[in-house]
N, C-alpha and C positions, 0 to 999 in steps of 0.2 A: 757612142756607147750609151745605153739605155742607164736612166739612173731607175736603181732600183727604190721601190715605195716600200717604205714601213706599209703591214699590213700584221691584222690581228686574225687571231684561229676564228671560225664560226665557232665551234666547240664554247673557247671562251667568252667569246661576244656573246654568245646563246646565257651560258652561263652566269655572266653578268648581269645581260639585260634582263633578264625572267627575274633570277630576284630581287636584283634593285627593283622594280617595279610589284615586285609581290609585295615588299616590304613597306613599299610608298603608299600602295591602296590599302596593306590592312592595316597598317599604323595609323594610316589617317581615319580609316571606319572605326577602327577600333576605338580612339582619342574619342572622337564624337559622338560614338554610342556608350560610352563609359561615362561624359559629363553627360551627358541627357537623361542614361539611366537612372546616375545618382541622384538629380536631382529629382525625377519622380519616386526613386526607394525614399526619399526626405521626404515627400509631401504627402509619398503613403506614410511612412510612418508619423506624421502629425495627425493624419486623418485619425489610424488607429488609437493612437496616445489620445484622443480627446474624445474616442468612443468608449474605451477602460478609464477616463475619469468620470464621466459621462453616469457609467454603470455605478461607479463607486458611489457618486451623488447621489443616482436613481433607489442603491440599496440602503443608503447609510441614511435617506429622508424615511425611505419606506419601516424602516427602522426604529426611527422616535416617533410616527405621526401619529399611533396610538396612547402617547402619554397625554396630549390635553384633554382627548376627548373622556378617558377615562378621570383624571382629575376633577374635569366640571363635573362629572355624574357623582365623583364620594363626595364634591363640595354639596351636591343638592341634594344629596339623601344627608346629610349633617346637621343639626340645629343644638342649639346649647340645652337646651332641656332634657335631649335624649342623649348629649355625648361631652359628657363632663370632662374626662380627660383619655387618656391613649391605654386608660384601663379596665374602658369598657369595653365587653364581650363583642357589642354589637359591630364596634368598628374593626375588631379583627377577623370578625368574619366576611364584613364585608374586604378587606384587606386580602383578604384569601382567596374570595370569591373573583375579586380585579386580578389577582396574579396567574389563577387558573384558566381564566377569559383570557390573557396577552401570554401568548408562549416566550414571546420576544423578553419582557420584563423581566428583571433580574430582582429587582425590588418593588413593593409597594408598601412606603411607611407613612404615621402619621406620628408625630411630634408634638407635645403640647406648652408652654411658657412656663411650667411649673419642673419642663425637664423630663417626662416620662414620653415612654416610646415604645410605639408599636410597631413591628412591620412581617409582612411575609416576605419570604425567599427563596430561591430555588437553588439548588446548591447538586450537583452531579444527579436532575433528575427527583429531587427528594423535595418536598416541598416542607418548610420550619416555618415558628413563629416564633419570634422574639419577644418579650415583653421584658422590658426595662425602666427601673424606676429608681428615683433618688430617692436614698433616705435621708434622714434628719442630718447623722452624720458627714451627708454629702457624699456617701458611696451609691454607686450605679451598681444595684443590685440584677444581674441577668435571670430570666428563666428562658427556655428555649425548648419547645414543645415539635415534633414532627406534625403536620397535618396531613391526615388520610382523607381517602376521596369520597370515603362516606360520614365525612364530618366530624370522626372523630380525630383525637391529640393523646400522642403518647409523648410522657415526660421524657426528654432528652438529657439537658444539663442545668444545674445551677451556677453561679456564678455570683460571688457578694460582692465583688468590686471591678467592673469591667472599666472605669476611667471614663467610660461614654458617657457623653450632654449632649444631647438633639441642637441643644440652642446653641452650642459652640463651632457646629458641623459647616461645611458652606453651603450644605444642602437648605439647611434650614434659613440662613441669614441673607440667603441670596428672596426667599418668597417675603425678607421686610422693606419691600423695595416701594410697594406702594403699587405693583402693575397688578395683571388678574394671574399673569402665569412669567413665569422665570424661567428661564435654564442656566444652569450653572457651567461656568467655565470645565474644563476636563479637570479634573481632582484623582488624589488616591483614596478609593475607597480604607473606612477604618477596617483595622487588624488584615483585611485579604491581601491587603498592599496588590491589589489589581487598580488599572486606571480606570474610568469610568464619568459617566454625567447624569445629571437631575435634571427631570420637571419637575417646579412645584408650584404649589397655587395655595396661598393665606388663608387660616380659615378666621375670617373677623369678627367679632363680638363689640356691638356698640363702638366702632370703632379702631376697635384695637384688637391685634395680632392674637388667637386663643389657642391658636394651634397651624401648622402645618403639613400637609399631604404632598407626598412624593415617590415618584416613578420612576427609578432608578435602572439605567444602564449600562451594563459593563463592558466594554468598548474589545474584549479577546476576542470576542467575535466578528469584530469588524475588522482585526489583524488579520483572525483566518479568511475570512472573505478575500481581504486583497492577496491573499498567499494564492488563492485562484483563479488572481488575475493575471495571464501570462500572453502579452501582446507577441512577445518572442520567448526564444528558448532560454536566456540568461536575463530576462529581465524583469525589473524590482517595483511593485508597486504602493506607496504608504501614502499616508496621512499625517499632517500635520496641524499646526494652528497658526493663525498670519502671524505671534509672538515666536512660531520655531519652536514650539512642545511638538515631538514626535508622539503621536496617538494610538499609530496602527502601522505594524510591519511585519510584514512574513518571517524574519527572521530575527530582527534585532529584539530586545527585551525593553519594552517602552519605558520600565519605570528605572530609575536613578537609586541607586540604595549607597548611602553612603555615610558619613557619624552624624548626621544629624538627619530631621524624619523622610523618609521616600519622597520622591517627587518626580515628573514627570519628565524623558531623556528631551535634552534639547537639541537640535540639529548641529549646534555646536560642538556636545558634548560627544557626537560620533566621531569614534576610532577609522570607522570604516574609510579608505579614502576614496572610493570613488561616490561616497555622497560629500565626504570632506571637499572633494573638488567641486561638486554638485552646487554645494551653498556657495564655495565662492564665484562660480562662474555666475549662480544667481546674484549673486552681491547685494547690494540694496533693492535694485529693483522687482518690483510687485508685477503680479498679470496685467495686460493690456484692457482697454476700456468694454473686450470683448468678456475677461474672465478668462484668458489663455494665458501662456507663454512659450514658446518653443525656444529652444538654446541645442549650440554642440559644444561638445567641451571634453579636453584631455585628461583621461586619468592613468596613473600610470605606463604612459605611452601608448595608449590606445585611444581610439577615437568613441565617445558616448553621446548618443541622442539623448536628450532629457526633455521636460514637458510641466508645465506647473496648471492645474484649472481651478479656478474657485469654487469652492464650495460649503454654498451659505446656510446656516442653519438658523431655528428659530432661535428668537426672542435679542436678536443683533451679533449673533455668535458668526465667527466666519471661518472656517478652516481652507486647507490646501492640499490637493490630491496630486500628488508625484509620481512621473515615470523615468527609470532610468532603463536603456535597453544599449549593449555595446553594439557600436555603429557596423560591427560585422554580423551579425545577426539580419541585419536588413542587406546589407552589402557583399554577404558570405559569397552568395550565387554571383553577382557579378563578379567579385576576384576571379572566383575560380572560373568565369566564365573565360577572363582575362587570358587566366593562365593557359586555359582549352585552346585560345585563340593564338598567344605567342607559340604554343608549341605547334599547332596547325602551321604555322609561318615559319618555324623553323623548319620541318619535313619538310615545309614547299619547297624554302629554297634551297636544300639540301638535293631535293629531289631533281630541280632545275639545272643546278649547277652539273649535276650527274648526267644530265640530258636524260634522264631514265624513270619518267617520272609516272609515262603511261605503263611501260614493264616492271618500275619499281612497286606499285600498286599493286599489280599484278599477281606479284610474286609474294610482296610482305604481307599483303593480307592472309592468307591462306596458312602462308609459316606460320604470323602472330597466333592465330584461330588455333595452329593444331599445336603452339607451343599452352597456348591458354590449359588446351585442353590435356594433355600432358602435364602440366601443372595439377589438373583437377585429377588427374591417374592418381599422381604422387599422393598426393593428399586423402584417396581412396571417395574422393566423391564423382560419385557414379551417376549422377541427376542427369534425365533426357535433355538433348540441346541439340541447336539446328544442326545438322551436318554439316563438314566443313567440305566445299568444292571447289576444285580447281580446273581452269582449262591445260594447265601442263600435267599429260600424265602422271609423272613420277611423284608429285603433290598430291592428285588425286587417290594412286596406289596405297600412299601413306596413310591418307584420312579414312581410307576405308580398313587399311588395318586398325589402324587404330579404334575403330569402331567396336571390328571383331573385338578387339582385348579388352573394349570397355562390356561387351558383352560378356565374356567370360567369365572378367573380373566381377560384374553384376550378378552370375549367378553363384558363384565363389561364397560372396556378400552372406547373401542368406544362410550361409550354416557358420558364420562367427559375428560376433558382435563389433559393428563396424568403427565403433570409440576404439575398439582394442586394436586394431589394425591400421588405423590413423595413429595411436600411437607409435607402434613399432614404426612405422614408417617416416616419421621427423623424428623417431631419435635416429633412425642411420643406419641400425645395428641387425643383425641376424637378431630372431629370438630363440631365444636359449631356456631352458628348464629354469625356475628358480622361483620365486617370490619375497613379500614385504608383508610386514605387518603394518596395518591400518585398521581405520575405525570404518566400520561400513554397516548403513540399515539395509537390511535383508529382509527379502519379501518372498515370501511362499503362496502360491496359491493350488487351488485343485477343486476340482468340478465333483458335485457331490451330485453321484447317482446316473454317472454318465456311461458305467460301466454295465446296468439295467439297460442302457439306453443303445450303448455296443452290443449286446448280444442277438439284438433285433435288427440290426444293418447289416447291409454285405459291405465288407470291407470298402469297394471302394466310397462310397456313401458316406462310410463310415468318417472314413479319410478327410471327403468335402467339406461334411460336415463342423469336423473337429478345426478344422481347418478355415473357415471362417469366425469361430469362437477364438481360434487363437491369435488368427489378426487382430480384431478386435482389441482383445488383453495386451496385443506385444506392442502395436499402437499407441495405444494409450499410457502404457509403462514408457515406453521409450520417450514418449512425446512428455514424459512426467521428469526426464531424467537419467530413467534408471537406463542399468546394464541388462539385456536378457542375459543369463547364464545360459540357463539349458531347458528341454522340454522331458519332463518327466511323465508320459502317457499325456493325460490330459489337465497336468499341474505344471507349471511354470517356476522357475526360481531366479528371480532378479536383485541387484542391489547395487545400493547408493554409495558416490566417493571412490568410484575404482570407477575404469583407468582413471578419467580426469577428476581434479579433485572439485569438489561441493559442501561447504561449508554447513549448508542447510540441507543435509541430506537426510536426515528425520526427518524432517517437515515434509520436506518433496516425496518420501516413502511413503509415509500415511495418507498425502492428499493422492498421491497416484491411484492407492488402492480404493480411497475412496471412488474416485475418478472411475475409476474399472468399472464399478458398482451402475455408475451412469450409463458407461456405455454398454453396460451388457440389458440393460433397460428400453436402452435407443434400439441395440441389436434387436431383440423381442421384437418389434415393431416389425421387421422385415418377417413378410411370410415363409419365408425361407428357412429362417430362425426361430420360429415363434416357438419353438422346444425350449428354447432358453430361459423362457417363463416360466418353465412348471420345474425350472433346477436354482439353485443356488450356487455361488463359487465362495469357496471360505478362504480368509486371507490369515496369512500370519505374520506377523512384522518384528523382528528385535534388531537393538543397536550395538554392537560391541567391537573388539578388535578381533581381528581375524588372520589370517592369511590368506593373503592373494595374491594369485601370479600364474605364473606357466608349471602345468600339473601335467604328467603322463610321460612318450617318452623321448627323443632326442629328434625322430624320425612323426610323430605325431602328438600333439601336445592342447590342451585345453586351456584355457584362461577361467579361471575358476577361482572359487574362495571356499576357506576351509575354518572351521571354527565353532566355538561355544555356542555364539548370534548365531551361525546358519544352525546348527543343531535345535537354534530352540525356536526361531522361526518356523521349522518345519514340523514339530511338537505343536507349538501355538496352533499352526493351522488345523492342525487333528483334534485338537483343544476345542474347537469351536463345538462340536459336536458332543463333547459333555456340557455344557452349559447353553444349547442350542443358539450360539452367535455364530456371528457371519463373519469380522474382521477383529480381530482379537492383538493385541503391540503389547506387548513387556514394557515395563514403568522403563527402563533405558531408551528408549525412545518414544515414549509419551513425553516426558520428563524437557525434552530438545523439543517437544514441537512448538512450545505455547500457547498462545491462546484463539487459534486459527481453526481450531479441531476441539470438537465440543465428545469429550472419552468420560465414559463413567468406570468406576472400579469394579474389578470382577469378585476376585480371590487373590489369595495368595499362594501359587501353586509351587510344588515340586514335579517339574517333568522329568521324565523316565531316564533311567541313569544318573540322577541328579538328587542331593540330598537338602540341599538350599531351595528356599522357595523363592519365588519371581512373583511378583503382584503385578497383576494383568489387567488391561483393561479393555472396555468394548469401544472400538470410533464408532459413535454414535453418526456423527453428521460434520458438516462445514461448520463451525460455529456462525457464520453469516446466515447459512439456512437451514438452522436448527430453531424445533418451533419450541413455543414454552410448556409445552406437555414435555419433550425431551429434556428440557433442562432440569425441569423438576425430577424428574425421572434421575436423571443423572446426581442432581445434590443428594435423594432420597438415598440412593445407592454407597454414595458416597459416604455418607453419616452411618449407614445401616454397618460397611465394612467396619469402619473405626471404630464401633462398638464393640464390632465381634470382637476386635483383635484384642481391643482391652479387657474382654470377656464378659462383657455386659451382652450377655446372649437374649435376653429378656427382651432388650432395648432395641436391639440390632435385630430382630425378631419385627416387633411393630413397623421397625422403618420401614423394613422389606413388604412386609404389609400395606404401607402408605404408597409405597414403590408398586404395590399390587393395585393398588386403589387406581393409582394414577394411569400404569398400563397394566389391566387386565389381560392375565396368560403370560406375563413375562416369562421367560425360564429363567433366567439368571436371577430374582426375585424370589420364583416359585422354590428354586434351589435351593438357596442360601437360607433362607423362612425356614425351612424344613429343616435344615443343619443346625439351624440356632433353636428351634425349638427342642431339638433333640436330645443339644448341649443343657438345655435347663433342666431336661430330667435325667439326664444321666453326664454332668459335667467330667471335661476333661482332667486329662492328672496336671497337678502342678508346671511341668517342662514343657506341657504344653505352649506350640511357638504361634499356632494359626493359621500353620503350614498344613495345607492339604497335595497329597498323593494324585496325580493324574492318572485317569484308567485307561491304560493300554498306553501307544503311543502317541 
């Protein structure tokens, strides 16, 4: 009798042997190109770390390297005959003259042994002088003068007892050293409590100290500089001093305040722990004989590359340029490469074990693709994408329906606002009649003079035409935020905070419309358009609550908004045309935009059906590219209103005037001039509020 042999399926021998063996090659690739990678993502990132100290050196030298040479030049224009003590004219002029030459400088002072002290300063852009002197008493008397760029001084402040002595400062005691030039260790400067450092250089009289000059730096600028330094997406660049004074950091607050006087944060004294870990993984040890250090080191369960490089400053000062960057930052891409690769390993051998691996391909490709894209139906995003093809019919059948319906659905699109149909769609629900109240900017807009402009076209022309202007606008509103509503001939009504919500949706309202303003500019440009030129489109913008929701009837239904704002947004836009502007907002959302949007004040209107007035204003421009004729423009107008209203018509009268001066043919100017001068010869009654009547709507 034959014995019979144990024997195994092919099926599962197949199935075994495929991915034991898948598992063996990519575990082992994988193992080897993971140590290899890492260790090159490490040695990039040392490279980098010691090109952003490198920089921080490069800027933070380029930085002082103007203090000596300006120093030796007040030394040698100086002699005791001509500069007795820090309260002559001659040295604060030159003091002003040095500070306006170095934009870098934050001070240039001179100090004299008797205690009196001169210096200029630059303080948000404004250039001061200080003049300080001891009296008998022993009070530090202040004066403090602005200096203008054509040499004259308007009186600022007095001050009888400032507590300031030059000779007690370390600016001063550091130039009694006996060298030609000093720099002083990092200090808080007096009363700014900002940190900062000195050059200074003696000035000597037979020997002896008669005075000292100094060039003063305030180190916030070297904080913001490294807040610019960004080797990776999470990581920290500062400065310190070989003693552990933090100098400069993007985020922490370098000075120490606490019951006794400021002083400067020490590395110890950080809360923070992943520099807390920082210091100790540095421990005692200093940079290498090159001026490096590289370390890694755990902070709260995470792994962090760090970096220390020296850097030397004059006169034997030496600090330390720190980087800290978390090790996934460099390493991010290889995890996830990791991940890409076990799960590649598990479909293999998933796929092996199935024996199905050239029909499982086959197959799942095509499904995944057309579930992707099914996913992107639900979602209502309709964006072109490769076609999905398969060799099995009934695959291929699918994808090309599914085509059709993305076509469909695509021209569907264009007659609703595609936020509003992405929402009904994640919530689940049929939509139903109904609405909410919310806060929402509304924007009105409409083409002046385009109805002259229809009566000369044949309809279809007509159509094209309008029809590129209002891409254009819906473009650029959309791409701003907003909602299109709806197309009112050749006017537009959009707005902000519906469906999804938008915190900043005054802001994003006025800058869209500004925005418009561009692109119907760029529009122009095209031959096609070049009508565009010779028309204007006026905008109306207000911010209020409103309602909004599903408006009409069970069977056909709108998304819309209903309210006071849209009533007086679409006022406002008609508005432009008594006062000949072009983008016109209600103080309700001037008020939300800040200071992004450079608006001057109009009036204070009552629109139609409305017995309260709205104080309106003009958006002038981006404040970033608003030039200083505009701004003037805008303060003038500004001062000219708040006259009126106080009824100082007289006053409010010239501004507009100055207002004329500055843009000759204003209208909103020429307007207002005219109304105020009016008022002076025939003033209003008492109840009078300031409120003016809009004409028409």
């Amino acid at each position: 009798m034959e014995r019979r042999r144990w024997k195994v399926s092919f099926r599962i021998s197949l199935a075994l042997a495929i991915p034991a063996l898948v598992v063996a090659v990519g575990a082992a690739t994988a193992i080897r190109g993971y140590i290899r990678t890492r260790s090159a993502v490490h040695t990039l990132s040392e490279s980098i770390f010691g090109q952003v100290a490198a920089q921080a050196a490069e800027r933070t030298r380029g930085y002082l390297d103007n203090a000596v040479p300006a120093l030796d030049v007040l030394v040698s224009l100086s002699d005791r005959a001509q500069h007795a003590g820090a309260h002559d004219s001659v040295i604060g002029h030159r003091l002003h003259a040095m500070l306006r030459a170095n934009q870098g400088f934050t001070w240039v002072s001179y100090g004299d042994a008797r205690g009196e002290f001169a210096g200029a300063f630059r303080r948000d852009g404004v250039v001061r002088f200080d003049h300080r002197r001891i009296a008998e008493s022993g009070q530090s008397a202040l004066d403090e003068h602005e200096l203008r760029e054509d040499e004259t001084a308007v009186f600022v402040r007095h001050e009888d007892n400032t507590g300031y002595d030059p000779r007690a400062r370390p600016w001063y005691r550091a130039a009694l050293t006996g060298t030609r030039h000093a720099w002083t260790a990092p200090y808080i400067f007096y009363n700014r409590h900002v940190p900062g450092i000195s050059c200074v250089r003696a000035l000597r009289t037979s020997g002896e100290v008669s005075g000292v000059y100094s060039v003063d730096f305030e180190l916030d600028a070297l904080s913001r500089f490294v807040a610019q330094l960004k080797p990776s997406a999470n990581s920290v660049v500062f400065v310190y001093t070989r003693d552990g004074e933090v100098i400069a950091h993007p985020t922490l607050s370098v000075v120490a305040r606490g019951a006794s006087e400021p002083r400067l944060l020490r590395l110890a004294d950080v809360s923070d722990p992943t520099l807390r870990d920082f210091r100790q993984a540095l421990a005692a040890r200093d940079v290498d004989a090159d001026g490096h250090r590289h370390l890694r080191f755990v902070s709260s369960g995470a792994g962090y590359l760090g970096s220390v490089a020296r850097l030397p400053i004059e006169g034997g000062l030496e600090w330390r340029v720190g980087v800290l960057a978390p090790e996934s930052d460099f390493m991010g891409d290889v995890e996830r490469e990791n991940r890409a690769t076990l799960l590649v390993g598990v479909v293999s051998v998933l796929a092996a074990v199935l024996a199905g691996l050239w029909l499982a391909a086959r197959v799942s490709r095509p499904i995944d693709a057309l579930r992707e894209e099914m996913n992107h139906v639900g979602e209502f995003r309709l964006e072109a994408r490769p076609p999905v093809r398969s060799v099995f019919a009934e695959l291929d059948a699918m994808a090309r329906a599914l085509e059709s319906m993305k076509s469909g659905l695509a021209s569907f699109a264009r007659f609703v606002p595609r936020d509003v149909v992405r929402t009904v769609l994640a919530s689940g629900r049929e939509a139903t009649l109904g609405g909410e109240v919310r806060t929402l900017s509304v924007v009105f807009s409409d083409l002046a003079g385009f109805t002259t402009l229809a009566e000369s076209m044949e309809p279809d022309a007509l159509v094209r035409t309008l029809g590129g202007y209002l891409d254009a606008m819906t473009t650029t509103l959309t791409e701003g935020g907003g909602t299109v509503d709806k197309f009112i001939g050749d006017g537009i009504m959009s707005f902000w905070n519906a469906p999804l919500d938008d915190p900043h949706h005054a802001r994003r309202a006025c800058l869209a419309a500004l925005a418009c303003q561009r692109a119907l500019r760029e529009l122009a440009e095209d031959p096609s358009h070049a009508w565009v030129a010779n028309t204007k489109t006026r905008f109306g913008i207000a911010t209020g609550e409103v309602v909004v929701g599903n408006v009409g009837t069970p069977d056909r239904m709108n998304y819309t908004a209903m309210g006071d704002a849209v009533n007086l947004s679409a006022r406002l836009e008609s508005l432009n045309k008594q006062y000949g502007t072009v983008v016109m907002a209600a103080e309700s959302a001037v008020s939300l935009v800040g200071d992004v949007v450079l608006a001057r004040p109009i009036d204070v209107v009552a629109v139609q059906g409305k017995a309260q007035g709205v104080k309106v204003y003009e958006l002038v421009a981006l404040a970033s590219e608003a030039t200083d004729a505009q701004r003037t423009l805008a303060r003038l107008c500004a001062e000219a209103l708040e006259k009126y209203l106080r009824r100082d018509f007289s006053a409010a009268a010239s501004a507009w005037q100055a207002a004329l001066e500055c843009a000759p043919g204003d209208s909103v100017a020429t307007i207002m001039r005219a109304r105020a001068l009016a008022y002076v010869s025939a003033p209003p009654p008492p109840e009078w509020s300031g409120v003016s009547l809009a004409q028409g709507k």
